[in-house]
VOGU-3710 file (C-alpha; in Angstrom, 3 decimals, decimal comma):
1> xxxxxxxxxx> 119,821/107,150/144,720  117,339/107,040/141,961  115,385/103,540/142,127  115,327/101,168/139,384  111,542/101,420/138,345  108,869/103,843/139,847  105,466/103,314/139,018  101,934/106,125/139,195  100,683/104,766/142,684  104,718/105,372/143,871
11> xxxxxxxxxx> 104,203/109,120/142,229  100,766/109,363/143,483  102,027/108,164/147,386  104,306/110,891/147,032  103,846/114,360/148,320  104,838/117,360/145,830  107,834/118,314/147,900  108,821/115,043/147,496  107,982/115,376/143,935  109,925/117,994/143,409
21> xxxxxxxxxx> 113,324/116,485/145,175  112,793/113,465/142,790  112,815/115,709/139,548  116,006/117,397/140,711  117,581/114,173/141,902  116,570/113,068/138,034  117,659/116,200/136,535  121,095/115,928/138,575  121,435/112,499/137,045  120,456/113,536/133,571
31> xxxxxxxxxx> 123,376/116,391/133,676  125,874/113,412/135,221  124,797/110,779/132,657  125,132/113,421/129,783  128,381/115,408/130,409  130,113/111,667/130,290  128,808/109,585/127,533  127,157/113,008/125,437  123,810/112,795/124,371  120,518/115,697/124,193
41> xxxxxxxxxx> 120,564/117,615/127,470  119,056/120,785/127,311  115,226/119,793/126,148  115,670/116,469/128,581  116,397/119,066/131,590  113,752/121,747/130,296  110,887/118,545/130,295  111,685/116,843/133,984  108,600/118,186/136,114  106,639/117,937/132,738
51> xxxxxxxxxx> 107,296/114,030/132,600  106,892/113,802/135,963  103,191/115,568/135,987  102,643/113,203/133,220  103,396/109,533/135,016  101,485/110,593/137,837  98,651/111,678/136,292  98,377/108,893/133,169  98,809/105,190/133,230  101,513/104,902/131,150
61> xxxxxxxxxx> 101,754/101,580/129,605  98,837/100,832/131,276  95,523/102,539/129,015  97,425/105,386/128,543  100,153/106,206/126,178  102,941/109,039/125,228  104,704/110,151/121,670  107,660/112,364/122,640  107,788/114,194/119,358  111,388/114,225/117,715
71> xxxxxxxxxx> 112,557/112,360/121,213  115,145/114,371/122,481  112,741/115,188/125,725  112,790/111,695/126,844  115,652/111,076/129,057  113,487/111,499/132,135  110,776/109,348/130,375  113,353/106,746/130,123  114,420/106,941/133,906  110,757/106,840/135,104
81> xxxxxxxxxx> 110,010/103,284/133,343  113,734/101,780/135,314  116,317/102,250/132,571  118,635/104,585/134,650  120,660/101,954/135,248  121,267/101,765/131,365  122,333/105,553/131,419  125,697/104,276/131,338  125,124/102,849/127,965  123,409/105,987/126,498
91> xxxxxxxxxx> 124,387/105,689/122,813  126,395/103,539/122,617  126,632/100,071/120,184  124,443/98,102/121,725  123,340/100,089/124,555  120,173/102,725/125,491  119,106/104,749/122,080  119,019/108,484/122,851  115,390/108,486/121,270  111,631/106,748/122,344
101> xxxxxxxxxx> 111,894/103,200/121,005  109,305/101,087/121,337  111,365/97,433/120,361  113,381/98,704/124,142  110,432/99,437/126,135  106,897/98,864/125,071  106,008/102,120/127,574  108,117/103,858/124,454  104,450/103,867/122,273  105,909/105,364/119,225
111> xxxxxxxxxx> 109,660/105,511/117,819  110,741/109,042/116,591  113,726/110,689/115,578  112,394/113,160/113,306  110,232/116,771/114,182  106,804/117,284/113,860  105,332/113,633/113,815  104,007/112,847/116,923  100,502/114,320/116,619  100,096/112,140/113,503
121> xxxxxxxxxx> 100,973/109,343/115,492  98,994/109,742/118,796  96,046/110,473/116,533  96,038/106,794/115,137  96,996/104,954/118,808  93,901/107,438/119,987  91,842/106,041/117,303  92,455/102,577/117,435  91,576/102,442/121,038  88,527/104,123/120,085
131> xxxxxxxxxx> 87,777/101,118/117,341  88,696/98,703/119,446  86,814/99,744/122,505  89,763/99,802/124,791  89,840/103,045/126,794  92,608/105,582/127,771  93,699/108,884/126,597  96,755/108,779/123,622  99,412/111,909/124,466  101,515/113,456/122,388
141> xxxxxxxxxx> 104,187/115,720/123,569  105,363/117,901/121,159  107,997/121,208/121,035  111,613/121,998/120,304  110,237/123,522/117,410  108,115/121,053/115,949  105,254/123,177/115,825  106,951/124,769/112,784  106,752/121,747/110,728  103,695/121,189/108,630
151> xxxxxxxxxx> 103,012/117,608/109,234  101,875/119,091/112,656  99,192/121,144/111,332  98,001/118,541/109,064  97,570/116,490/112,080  95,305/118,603/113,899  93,168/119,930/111,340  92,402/116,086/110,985  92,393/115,241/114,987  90,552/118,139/116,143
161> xxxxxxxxxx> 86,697/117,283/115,065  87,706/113,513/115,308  88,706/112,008/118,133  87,937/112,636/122,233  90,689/110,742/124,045  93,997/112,619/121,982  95,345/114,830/124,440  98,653/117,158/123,047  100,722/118,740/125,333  102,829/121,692/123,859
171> xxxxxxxxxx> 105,637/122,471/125,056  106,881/125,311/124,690  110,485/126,750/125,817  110,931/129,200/122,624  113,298/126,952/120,976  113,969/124,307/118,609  117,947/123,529/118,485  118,242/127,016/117,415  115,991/129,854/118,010  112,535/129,841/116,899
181> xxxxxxxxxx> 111,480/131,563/113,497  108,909/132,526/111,953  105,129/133,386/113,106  103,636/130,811/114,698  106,663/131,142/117,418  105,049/135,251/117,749  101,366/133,914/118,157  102,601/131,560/121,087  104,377/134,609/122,479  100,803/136,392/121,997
191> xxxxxxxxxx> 99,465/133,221/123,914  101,986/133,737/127,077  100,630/136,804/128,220  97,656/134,666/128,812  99,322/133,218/131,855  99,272/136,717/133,137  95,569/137,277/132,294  94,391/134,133/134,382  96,535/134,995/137,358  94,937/138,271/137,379
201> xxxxxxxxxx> 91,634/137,070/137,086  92,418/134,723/139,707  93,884/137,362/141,898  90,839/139,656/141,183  88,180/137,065/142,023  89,669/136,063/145,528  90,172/139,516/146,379  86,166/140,245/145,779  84,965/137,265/147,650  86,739/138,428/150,944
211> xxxxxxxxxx> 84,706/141,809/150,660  81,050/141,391/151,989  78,198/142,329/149,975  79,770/144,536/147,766  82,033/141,535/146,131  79,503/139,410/144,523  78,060/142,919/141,998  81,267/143,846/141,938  82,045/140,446/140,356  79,131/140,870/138,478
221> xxxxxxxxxx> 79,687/144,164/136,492  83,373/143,252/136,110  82,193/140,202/133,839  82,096/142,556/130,555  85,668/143,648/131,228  87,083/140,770/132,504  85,723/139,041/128,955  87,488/141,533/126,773  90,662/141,690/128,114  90,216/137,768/127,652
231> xxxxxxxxxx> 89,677/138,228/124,088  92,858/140,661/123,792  94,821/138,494/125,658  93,862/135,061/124,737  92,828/135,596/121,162  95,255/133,416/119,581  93,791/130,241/121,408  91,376/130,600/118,416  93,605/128,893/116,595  93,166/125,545/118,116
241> xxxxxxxxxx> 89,745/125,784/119,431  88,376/126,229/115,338  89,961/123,232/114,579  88,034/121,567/117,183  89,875/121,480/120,145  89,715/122,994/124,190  92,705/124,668/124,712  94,350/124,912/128,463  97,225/127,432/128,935  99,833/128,739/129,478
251> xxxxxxxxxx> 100,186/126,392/131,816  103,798/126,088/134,160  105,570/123,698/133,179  107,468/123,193/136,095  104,801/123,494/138,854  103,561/119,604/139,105  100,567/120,159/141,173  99,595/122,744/138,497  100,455/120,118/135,770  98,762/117,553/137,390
261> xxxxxxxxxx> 95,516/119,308/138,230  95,067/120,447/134,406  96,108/116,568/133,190  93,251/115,625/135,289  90,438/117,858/134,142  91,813/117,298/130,455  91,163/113,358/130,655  87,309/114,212/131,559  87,052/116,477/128,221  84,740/115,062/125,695
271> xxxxxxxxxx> 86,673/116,611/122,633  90,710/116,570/122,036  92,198/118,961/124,065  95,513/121,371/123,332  97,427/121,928/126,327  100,227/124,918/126,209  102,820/124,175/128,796  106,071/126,524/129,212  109,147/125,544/130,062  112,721/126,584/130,422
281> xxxxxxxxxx> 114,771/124,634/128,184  118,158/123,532/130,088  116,516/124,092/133,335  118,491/123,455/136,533  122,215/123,927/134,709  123,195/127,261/134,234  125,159/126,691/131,438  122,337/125,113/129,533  119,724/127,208/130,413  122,392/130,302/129,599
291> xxxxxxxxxx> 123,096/128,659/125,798  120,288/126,043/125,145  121,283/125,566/121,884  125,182/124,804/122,345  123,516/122,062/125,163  120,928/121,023/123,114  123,043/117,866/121,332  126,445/117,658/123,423  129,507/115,673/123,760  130,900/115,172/127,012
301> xxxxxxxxxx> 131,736/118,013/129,320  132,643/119,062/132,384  130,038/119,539/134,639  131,332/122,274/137,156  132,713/124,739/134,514  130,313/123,629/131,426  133,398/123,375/129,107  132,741/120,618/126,620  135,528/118,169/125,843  136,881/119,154/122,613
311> xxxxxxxxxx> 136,985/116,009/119,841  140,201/115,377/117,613  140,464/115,909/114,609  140,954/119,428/112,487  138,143/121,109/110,592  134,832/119,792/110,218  133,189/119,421/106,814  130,511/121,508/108,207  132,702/124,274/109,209  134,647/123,496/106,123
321> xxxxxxxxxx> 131,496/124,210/103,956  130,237/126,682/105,864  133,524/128,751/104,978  133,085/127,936/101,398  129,824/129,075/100,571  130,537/132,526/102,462  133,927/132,882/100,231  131,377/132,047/96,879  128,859/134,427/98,067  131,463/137,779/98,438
331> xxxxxxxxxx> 131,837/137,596/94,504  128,485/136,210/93,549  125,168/137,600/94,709  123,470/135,160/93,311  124,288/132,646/95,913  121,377/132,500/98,869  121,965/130,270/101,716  118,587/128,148/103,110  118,966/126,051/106,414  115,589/123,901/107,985
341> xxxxxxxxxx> 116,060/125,068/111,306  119,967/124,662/111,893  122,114/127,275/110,945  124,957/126,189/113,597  124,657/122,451/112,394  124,874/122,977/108,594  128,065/125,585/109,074  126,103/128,315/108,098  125,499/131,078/110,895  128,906/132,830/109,961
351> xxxxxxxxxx> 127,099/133,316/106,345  123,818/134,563/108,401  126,012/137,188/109,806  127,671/138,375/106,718  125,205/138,099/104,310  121,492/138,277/106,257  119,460/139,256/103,075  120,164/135,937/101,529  119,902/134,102/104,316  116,614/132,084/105,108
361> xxxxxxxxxx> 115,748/129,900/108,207  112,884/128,255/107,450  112,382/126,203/110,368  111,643/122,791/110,924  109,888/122,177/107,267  112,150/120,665/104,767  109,658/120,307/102,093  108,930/124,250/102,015  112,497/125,037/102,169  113,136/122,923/98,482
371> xxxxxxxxxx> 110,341/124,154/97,059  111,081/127,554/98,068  114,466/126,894/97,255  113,371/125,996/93,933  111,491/129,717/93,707  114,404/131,283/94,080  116,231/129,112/91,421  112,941/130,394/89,524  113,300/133,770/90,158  117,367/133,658/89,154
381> xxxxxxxxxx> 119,217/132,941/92,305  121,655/130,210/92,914  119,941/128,820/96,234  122,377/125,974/98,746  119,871/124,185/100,951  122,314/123,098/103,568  120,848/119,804/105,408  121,319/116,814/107,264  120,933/113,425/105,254  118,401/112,203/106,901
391> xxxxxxxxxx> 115,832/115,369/107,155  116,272/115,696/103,358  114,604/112,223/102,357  111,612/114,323/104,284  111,263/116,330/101,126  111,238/113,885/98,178  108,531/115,072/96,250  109,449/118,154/96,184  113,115/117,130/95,500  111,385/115,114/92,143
401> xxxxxxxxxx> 108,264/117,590/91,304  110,020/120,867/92,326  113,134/120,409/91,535  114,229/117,561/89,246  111,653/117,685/86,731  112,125/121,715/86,399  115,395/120,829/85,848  116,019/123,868/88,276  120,090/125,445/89,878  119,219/123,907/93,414
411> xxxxxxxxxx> 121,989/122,519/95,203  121,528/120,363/97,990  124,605/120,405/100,481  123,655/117,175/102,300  125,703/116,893/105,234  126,068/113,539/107,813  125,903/111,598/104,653  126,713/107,843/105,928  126,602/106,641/109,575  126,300/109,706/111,923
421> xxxxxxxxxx> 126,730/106,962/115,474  124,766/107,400/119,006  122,005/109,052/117,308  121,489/105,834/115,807  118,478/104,405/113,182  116,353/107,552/112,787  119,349/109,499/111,790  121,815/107,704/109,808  122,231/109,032/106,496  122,794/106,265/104,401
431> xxxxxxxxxx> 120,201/106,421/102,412  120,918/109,507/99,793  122,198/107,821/97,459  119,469/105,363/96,504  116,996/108,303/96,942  118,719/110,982/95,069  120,394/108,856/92,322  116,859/108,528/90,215  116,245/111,831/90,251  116,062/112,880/86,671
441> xxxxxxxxxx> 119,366/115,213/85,909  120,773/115,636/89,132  124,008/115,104/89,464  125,842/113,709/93,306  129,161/114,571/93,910  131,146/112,878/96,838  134,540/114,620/98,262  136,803/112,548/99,458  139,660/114,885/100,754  139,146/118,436/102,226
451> xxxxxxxxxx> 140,453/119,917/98,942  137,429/118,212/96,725  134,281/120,465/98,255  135,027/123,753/96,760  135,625/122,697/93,343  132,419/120,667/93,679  130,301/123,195/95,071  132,009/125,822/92,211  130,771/123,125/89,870  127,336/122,630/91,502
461> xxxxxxxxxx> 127,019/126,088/91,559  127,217/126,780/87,743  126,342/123,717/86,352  122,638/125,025/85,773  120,475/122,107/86,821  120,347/120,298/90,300  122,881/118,936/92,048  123,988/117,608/95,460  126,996/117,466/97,292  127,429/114,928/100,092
471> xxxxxxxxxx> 129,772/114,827/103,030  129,903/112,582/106,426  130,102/114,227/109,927  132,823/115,067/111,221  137,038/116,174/110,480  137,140/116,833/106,910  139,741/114,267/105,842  143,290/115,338/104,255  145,484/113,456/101,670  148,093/112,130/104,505
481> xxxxxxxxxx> 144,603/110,934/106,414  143,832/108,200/102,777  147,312/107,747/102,993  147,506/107,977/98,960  148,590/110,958/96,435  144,863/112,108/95,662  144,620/113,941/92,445  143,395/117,377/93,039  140,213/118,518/91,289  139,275/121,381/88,329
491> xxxxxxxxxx> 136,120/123,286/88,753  135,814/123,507/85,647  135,417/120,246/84,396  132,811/117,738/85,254  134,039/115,331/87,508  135,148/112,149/86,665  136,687/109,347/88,885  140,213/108,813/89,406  142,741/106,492/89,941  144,434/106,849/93,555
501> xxxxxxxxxx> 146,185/103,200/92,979  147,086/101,619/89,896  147,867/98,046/88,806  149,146/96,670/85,538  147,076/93,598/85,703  145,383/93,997/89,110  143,657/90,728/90,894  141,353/93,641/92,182  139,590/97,207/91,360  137,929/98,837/94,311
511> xxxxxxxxxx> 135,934/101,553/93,557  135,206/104,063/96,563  132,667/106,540/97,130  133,997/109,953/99,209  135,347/109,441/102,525  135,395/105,616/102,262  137,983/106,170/100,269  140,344/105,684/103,284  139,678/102,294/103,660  139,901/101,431/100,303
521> xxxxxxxxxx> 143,337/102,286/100,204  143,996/100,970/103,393  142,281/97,482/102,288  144,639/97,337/99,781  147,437/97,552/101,574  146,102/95,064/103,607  145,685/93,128/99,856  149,463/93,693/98,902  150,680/92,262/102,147  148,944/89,394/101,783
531> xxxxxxxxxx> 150,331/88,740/98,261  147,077/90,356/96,457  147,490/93,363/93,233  145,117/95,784/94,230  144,164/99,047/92,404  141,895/101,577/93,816  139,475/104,784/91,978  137,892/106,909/93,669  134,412/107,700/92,451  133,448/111,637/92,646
541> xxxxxxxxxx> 130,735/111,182/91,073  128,356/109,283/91,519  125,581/110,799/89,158  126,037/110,951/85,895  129,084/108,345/86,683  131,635/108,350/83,305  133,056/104,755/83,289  135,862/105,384/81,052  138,937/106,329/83,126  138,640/103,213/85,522
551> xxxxxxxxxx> 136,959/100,654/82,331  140,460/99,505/81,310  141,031/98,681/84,743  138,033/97,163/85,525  138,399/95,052/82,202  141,974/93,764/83,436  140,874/93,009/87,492  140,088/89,767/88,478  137,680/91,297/90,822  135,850/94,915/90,799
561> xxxxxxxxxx> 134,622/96,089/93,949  132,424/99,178/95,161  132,801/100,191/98,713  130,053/102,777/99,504  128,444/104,721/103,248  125,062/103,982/101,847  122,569/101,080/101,372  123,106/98,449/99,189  119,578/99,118/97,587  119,871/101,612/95,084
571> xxxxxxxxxx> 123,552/102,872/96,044  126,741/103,283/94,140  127,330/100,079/93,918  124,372/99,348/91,432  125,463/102,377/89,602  128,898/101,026/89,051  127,056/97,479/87,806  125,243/98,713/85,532  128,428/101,156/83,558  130,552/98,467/83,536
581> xxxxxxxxxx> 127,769/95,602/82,882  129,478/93,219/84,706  128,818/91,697/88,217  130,783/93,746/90,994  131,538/92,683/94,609  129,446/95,700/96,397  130,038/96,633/99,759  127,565/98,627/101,562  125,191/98,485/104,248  122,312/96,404/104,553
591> xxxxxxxxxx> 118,866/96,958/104,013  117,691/96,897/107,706  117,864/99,497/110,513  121,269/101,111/110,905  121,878/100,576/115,160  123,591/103,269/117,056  127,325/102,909/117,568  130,579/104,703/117,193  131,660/104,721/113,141  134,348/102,143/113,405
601> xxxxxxxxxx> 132,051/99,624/114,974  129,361/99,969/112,707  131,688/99,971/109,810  132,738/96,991/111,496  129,928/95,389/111,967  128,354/95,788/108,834  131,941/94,821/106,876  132,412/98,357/105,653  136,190/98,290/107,932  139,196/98,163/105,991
611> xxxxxxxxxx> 139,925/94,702/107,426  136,297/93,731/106,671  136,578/94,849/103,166  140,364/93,114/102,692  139,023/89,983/103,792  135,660/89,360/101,897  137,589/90,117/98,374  140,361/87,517/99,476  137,304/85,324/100,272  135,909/85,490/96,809
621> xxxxxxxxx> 139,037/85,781/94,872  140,573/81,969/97,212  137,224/80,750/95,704  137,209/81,603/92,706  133,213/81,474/92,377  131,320/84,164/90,397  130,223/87,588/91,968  126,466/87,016/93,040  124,094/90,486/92,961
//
């Protein structure tokens, strides 16, 4: 039984077999925790002895401090500062976010979410203890692919000549979710065979001090050799030590005494030091460590077979898309696919088999992969950046300098638009709207039934200037899921909204945006029951957004209303405002930190349920007062 709290004098009281029986009883927990309530097992498993090496040797939350980069290494983290008892809450509404966060535990230094940031971040707690004379070293852990994102390497040419307590640990299992690309992932492979270089030297050296007089010149004359199989063997290292820092490695990640002893001698350093620790992501379940990227973000699952617990629903819109773009791409060369790192994710490794020439991974770097996206736009290509919501605000400039303002054929297929649940405030996409929407001439199309993505991305695709498609996680919805006749779509035509619901002389106009069209409707049958006329539009588009089939309406409704998955700053809603020039009733979340939580209860606690929705229009339209902004 794992106890509540351990602390570095109980890690340092314990012996390292007794270390090592703790990180399986924690890794045996992890995999329990996991395969019930879902959650990031794979790099959690993979980083177990890691975090253990790490809270013996530091005083964390004492002087000494750890950024998990991205965050999904933490779980063991978590258990090792007494929230195992919260396990059972693991991201849930209201219980233990899957990610560091500092506002649950202040040993939690840094919130993150997001790859390649906690470098950055360590650099600035390093330096502030340094300006405010407090002393301790500032840690950042950082792998799962990270290292492929620039803001890493913009970080440590800046760290490396200017700071002596930032310690980074890099670990390194050869993944990210998927596999690794691209060439810093070969020089770390370059780096591994280091690991056998120093056990061979090690090896060497004990085997010439047990011969008698002959070791020590023996020793002696093997110094030229052993130096340049060093600098065969270790040459990449360079890398790091000209920007400024001592590199340690390959170190074992799963050997604590190893750990532990190198932790040590790296807090004496007087420059920043670059640690390279390997690891086995999914360590200790064979399933994981046999498919690290199926277990690297999980549902729940059965522990002794592995099998994961399949969700309801049909076809996802990721699967959905996925199959799309590879039926576009048979008759149109033109069409290149471009993924950040997640191939599986976006729905696109099916169009990576088929079509490998115009497929590009570009790992974890969003902003190269629209400005390169934009190159090929350049060059004549039609370029689809497939991408999660919230990884794309990561590349706004480029969006805006790259993109928008060359007026260049990129289209952004922005997937886990809205609430995405347990993964909670760092990864909600609800902000694409109000980010995209003042781009200059791009146009944002939202489907709200399964039938509405391939006429938009046919649209996208030939429209000749930038354009975005958005769609939520999850089943793509169907016209018996709104529960309304939906008109089907041309691909031809620009899209334009259209009326699911119409009203003579309506008391209310709710205007929906994609897959929150469903509760529209629903809301108004919840209207008509209670004695309300309620007509409903769906959107489409949101950018450029062409008032005129719902203005009559709108001019007849007591009451207009915009229901939107976005913020209220800078969403649809404001959109909608300012076409019809009259004040709207806009539903939409808030501008604070969207918490982790299944969809319904966010959309319930924010007012964005059907009920939610019903009841604030019969609010305002019992009162009677005037629509506020």
């Amino acid at each position: 039984m794992l106890k509540q709290n351990y602390t570095s004098t109980d890690l340092k009281a314990m012996s390292y077999d007794e270390l090592n029986e703790l990180s399986a009883e924690i890794r045996n927990f992890i995999i329990s925790a996991v395969s019930r309530r879902g959650g990031h097992l794979a790099s959690s498993l993979g980083a177990v002895e890691l975090t253990v090496a790490l809270h013996r040797a530091f005083d964390i939350g004492g002087g000494d401090s750890i950024v998990w980069d991205v965050g999904h290494q933490s779980y063991a983290h978590k258990i090792l500062t007494g929230r195992g008892g919260d396990f059972k809450t693991l991201r849930r509404f209201g219980g233990l976010s899957g990610f560091p966060k500092y506002e649950e535990d202040k040993r939690d230094a840094f919130n993150t979410g997001h790859s390649s940031t906690s470098i950055s971040a360590a650099f600035g707690i390093a330096k502030s203890k340094e300006l405010r004379g407090e002393k301790g070293s500032s840690i950042a852990v950082i792998g799962d692919g990270a290292m492929t994102g620039g803001m890493a390497y913009e970080a440590l040419n800046h760290a490396g000549h200017n700071s002596e307590n930032l310690i980074i640990v890099y670990n390194d299992n050869g993944m990210s979710i998927s596999k690794n690309v691209g060439g810093f992932s070969r020089a770390m492979k370059k780096l591994r065979n280091a690991g056998k270089y120093l056990k061979l030297k090690g090896d060497v050296k004990s085997a010439l001090d047990n011969i008698p007089i002959l070791g020590a010149p023996t020793k002696k004359g093997l110094s030229r050799v052993k130096n340049d199989i060093k600098n065969v063997m270790v040459e990449s290292s360079s890398l790091f030590e000209s920007m400024g820092f001592f590199y340690m490695g390959p170190v074992d990640g799963h050997d604590i005494e190893h750990l532990e002893a190198v932790f040590d001698y790296a807090k004496t350093a007087t420059k920043p030091v670059f640690i390279h620790v390997r690891t086995k992501k999914g360590k200790g379940y064979p399933p994981a460590e046999a498919n690290p990227d199926l277990y690297h973000g999980v549902g729940s699952f059965d522990i002794k077979s592995g099998k994961l617990h399949k969700g309801s629903g049909g076809e996802s819109w990721s699967s959905l898309f996925g199959r799309t773009i590879c039926k576009f791409a048979e008759s149109d060369n033109r069409i290149a696919a471009v993924t950040a790192a997640m191939p599986d994710g976006t729905g696109l490794k099916n169009f990576a088999k088929k079509y490998p020439e115009r497929f590009f991974d570009v790992g974890i770097a969003e902003q190269h992969a629209v400005t390169f996206s934009a190159g090929l736009a350049r060059g004549g290509m039609r370029p689809v950046f497939a991408v999660y919501s919230t990884f794309l605000q990561r590349a706004y400039d480029q969006l805006l300098h790259d993109v928008a303002l060359q007026k260049l054929p990129v289209v952004l297929a922005v997937d886990r638009s809205g609430p995405v649940g347990g993964d909670g405030e760092t990864h909600q996409g609800v902000y694409d709207i109000s980010y995209l929407s003042h781009m200059p001439g791009m146009t944002i199309l939202s489907p709200a039934i399964a039938d509405d993505l391939e006429p938009m991305l046919k649209y996208l695709i030939n429209s000749g200037g930038p354009g975005a498609v958005r769609y939520p996680r999850g089943a793509a919805l169907s016209e018996a899921d709104i529960g309304a006749e939906v008109p089907r779509l041309s691909e031809n035509i620009r899209p334009r909204p259209r009326i699911i619901i119409d009203r003579e002389r309506p008391d209310v106009l709710i205007v929906s945006v994609g897959v929150m069209l469903k509760n529209a409707v629903e809301a108004a049958r919840i209207l008509e029951d209670s004695g309300y006329s309620a007509a409903v539009a769906d959107a489409v588009s949101i950018k450029p957004f062409d008032k005129r089939p719902i203005e009559e309406a709108a001019r007849r409704a007591k009451l207009v209303v915009s229901v939107e998955n976005n913020v209220l700053s800078g969403g649809f809603g404001m959109i909608l405002e300012e076409a019809l020039g009259m004040r709207i009733l806009k539903c939409a979340y808030p501008d604070e930190p969207i918490c982790q939580g299944r969809i319904s209860e966010l959309e319930d606690k924010y007012g964005l349920s059907a009920e939610k929705i019903a009841e604030k229009i019969k609010q305002h339209l019992k009162s009677g007062t005037e629509v506020k902004i």
